[in-house]
C-alpha positions in Angstrom: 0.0 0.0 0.0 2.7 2.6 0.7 3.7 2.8 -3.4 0.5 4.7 -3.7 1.2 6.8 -0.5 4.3 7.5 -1.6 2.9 8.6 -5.7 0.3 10.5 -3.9 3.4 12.6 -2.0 5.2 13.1 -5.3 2.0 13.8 -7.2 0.6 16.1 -5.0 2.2 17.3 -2.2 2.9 20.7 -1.7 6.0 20.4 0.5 9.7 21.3 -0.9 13.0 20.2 -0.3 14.0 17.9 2.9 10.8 18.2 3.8 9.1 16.3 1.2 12.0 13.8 1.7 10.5 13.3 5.3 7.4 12.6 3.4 8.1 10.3 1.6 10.1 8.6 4.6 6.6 8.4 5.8 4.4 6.9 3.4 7.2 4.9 2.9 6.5 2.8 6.3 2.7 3.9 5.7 0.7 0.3 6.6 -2.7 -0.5 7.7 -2.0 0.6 10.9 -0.5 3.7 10.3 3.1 4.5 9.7 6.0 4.2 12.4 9.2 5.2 10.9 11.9 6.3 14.0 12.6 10.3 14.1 16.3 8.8 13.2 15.6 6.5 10.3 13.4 10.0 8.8 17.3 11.2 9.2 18.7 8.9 7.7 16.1 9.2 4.5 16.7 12.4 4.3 20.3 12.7 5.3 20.0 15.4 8.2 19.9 15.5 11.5 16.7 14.8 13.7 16.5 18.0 14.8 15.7 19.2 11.4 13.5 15.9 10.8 11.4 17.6 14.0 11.0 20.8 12.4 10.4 19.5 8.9 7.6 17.6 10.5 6.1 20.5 12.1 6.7 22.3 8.4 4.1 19.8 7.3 1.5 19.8 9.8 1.5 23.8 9.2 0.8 23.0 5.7 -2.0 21.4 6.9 -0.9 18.0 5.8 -2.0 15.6 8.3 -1.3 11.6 8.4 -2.2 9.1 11.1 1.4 8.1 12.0 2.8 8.1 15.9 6.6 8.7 15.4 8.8 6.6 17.8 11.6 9.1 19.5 
């Protein structure tokens, strides 16, 4: 299921840059349950720290873009 999560993020997604590499780190884990990628391996995807993972996330929930996922610390 998360191939077309993750053609939805390219598709349609209004985020830029790292942040639409967090994204995609996202729907990439997306299951029936939800997605529950680590703040660390969103990090590692996109190749920054977690700090910036943390405020990249809180760039897309500003946007409005909202995703039943519960990230692990």
């Amino acid at each position: 299921m998360s191939i077309e999560i993750m053609t939805a993020v390219l598709k349609y997604s209004k985020a830029h840059g790292r942040a639409k590499l967090v994204l995609l780190g996202i729907a990439n884990h997306q299951g029936d349950e939800g997605a529950w990628p680590s703040i660390a391996t969103l990090a590692r995807y996109a190749n920054a720290s977690e700090r910036s993972v943390k405020r990249d996330i809180q760039e897309l929930i500003q946007m409005g873009i909202s995703f039943p996922i519960a990230l692990k610390p």
